[in-house]
C-alpha positions as a printed Julia matrix, in Angstrom:
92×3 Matrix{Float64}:
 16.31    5.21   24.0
 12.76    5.15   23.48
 10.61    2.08   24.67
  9.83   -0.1    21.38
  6.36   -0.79   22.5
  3.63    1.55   22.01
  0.15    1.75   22.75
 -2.01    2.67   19.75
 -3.37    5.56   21.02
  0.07    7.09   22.17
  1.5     5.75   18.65
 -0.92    7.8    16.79
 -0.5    10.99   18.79
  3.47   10.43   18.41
  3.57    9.22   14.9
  6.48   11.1    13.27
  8.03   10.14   16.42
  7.56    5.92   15.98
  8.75    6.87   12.09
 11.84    8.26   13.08
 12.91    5.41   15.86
 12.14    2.41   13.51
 14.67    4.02   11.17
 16.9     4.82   13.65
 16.48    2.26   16.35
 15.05   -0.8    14.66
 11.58   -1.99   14.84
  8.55   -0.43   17.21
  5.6    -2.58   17.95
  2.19   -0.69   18.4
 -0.34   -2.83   20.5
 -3.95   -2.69   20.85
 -5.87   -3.71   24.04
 -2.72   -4.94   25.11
 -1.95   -7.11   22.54
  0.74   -7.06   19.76
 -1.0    -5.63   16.89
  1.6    -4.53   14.17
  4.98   -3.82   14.05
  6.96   -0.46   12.31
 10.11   -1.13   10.32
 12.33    0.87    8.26
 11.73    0.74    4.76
 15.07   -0.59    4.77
 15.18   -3.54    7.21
 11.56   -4.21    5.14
 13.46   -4.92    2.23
 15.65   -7.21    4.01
 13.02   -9.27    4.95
 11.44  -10.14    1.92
 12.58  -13.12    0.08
 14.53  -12.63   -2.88
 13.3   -12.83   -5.94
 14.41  -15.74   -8.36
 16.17  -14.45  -11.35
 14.61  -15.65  -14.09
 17.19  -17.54  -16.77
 17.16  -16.11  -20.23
 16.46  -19.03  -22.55
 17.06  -19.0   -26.22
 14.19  -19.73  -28.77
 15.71  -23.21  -29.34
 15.43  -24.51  -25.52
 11.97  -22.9   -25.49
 10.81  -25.16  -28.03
 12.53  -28.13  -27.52
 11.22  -27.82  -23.53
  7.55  -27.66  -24.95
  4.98  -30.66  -24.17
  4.23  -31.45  -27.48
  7.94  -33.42  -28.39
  7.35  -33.82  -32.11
  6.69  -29.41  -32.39
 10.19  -29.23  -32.4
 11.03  -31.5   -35.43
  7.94  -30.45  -37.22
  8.62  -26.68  -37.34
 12.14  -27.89  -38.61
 10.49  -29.83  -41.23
  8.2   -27.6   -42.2
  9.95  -24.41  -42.05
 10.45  -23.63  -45.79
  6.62  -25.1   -46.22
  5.22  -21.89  -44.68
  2.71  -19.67  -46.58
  3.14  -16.44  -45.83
  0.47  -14.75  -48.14
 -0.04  -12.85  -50.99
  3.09  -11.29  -52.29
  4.21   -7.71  -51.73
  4.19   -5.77  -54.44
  6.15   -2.24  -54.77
């Protein structure tokens, strides 16, 4: 098995090479001036490592409005909701 440390320059000149190990191997870390400077991961194990997303819960229409700041929207719209204008009327 391949060292997982590489020096930048050697990295570079060996790139297909530092590919092919992070998929196969796990990750290779490239450093510069002797120091860490990034690591190569699998497209895979990158995925892993990212934090899941938070499924967003469907709400209906209802909990919508009855969750909005305004508490009195809710009973309004109710109120109102054969009050509504809703223009000229459509003639065929």
């Amino acid at each position: 098995m391949k060292s997982s440390t590489w020096q930048l320059q050697e990295a570079k000149n060996r790139f297909s090479e530092v590919v092919e190990l992070a998929r196969t191997k796990g990750a290779q870390t490239i450093t510069k001036h002797g120091k860490p400077a990034v690591i190569v991961v699998s497209a895979e194990e990158f995925k892993n490592l990212q934090p899941a997303k938070p499924k967003k819960k469907k709400r209906t229409l209802l909990e919508i409005l009855r969750s909005c700041p305004d508490p009195g929207l809710f009973d309004r719209i109710l109120k109102n909701r054969n009050k509504v204008d809703t223009g000229r009327p459509v003639q065929f």
